[in-house]
N, C-alpha and C positions, 0 to 999 in steps of 0.2 A: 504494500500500500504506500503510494505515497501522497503527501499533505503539503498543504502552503498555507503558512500562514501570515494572511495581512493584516496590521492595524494601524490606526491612526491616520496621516497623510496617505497614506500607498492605497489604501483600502475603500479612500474617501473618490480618488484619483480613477482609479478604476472601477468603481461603481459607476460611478460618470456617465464614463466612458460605455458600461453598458446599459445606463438609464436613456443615454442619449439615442444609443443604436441597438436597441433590443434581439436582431437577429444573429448577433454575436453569441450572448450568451443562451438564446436556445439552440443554434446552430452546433455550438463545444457539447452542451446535455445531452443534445441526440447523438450526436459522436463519441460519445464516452458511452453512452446506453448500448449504442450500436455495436460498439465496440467487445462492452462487455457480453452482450447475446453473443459474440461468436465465440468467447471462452467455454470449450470444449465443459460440460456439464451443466451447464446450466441451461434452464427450459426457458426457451423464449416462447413461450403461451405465458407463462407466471414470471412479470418479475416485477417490482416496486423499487423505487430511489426514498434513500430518506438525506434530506441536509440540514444544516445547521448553519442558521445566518446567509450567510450569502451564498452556501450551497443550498439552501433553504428555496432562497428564489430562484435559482437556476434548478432545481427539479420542480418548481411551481411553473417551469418556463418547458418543462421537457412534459409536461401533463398539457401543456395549452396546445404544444405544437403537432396531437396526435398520435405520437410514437406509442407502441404496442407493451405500454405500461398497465398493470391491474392497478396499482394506489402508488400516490407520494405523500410523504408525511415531511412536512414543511415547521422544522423547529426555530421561531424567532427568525425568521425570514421576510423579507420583503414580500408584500404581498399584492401589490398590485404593479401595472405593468404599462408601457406604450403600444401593445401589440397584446388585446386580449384575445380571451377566450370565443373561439367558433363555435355554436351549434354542431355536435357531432364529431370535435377534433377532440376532444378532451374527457380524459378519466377521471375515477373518482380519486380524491384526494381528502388529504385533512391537512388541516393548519394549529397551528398551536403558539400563545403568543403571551404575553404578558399583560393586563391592564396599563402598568405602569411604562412600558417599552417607549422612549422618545422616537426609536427607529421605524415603529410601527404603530402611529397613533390611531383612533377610532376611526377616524373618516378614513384611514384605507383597510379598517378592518370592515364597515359598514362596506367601500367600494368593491372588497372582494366578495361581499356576503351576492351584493347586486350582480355582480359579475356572473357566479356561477350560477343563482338564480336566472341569470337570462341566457342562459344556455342550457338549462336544465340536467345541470349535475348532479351527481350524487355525490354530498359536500359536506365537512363536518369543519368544525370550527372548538377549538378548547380555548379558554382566555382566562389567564392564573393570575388572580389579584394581587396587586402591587409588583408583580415580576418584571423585575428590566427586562434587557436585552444582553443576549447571553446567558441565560435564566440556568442553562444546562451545565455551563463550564466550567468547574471547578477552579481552574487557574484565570477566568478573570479579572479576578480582584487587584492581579501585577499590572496588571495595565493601568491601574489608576486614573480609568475614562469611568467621572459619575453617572454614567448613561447606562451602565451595567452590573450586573452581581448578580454571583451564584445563588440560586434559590433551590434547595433539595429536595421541600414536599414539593414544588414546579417541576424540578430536573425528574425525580420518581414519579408522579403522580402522571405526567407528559408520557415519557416512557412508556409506561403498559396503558393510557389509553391511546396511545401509536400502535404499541406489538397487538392488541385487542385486533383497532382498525383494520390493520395490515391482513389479520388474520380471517376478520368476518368479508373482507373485502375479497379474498380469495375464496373462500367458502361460496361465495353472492356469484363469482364466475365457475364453479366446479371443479373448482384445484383441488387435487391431491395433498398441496403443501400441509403440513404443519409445523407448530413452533418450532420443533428442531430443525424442520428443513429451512428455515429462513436463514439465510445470509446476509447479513448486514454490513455497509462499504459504506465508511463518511468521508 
């Protein structure tokens, strides 16, 4: 597995950069999804993205673009977009976010409720009172940005009702999977 992690200036720079041209960052999600379907074991009829934060929106962006996903589970991620959702391009997904989140205030938690609502998803939404942004990450608090902190009933209580979702959402298509078969990639 490998990871990047940006914060602060770099993080801010490159959001930008894909707020401004949104077929970047669904373009890379399908590409890595795509990618990963061809890794020898794994069934492409079943498979789900989960991110966190800014992989957060780039699998909320890999569920708009139609790619052959069952669920995304979108932890403290962006949640709205330049390039929404179509009628019929899009799976079911969950979101999960913080009340208190500066990165993901009401009005684009209301825009995404409207969003899937007018494409007729099947869409779930969790919203953990007082929880910034980062709610999940144990480590951060080193960053010393007041816009975030670890919250562990959010960080657990998020958690299994994702692995829930994940599961009844497989279940709602006729998959085989169970908990153990899940494999999880952040």
């Amino acid at each position: 597995m490998a990871t990047v992690s940006l914060h602060g200036e770099a993080i801010a720079i490159a959001l930008a950069q894909f707020r401004r041209e949104p077929d970047l960052i669904r373009n890379r999600a399908v590409a890595a999804h795509t990618a990963l379907l061809g890794v020898a074991g794994v069934d492409m009829r079943d498979s789900a993205a989960i991110g966190f934060s800014f992989g957060g929106f780039a699998v909320l962006d890999l569920a708009r673009s139609g790619a052959p996903v069952t669920a995304v589970a979108n932890f403290h991620g962006l949640l709205t977009t330049a390039m929404p959702a179509k009628r019929g391009e899009v799976n079911v997904r969950g979101g999960y976010t913080g009340s208190g989140d500066p990165l993901v205030p009401a009005a684009d938690v209301t825009r995404f409720q409207e969003e899937m609502s007018q494409v007729d998803v099947d869409w779930q939404i969790s919203i953990y009172g007082y929880a910034l942004h980062s709610f999940t990450n144990k480590d951060v608090g080193k960053l010393g940005d007041p816009r975030t902190a670890y919250d562990p009933l959010s960080h657990n209580a998020s958690w299994q009702v994702a692995m829930d979702f994940l599961q009844l959402s497989f279940e709602q298509v006729g998959s085989s999977n169970r908990d153990e078969d899940l494999c999880i990639l952040t």
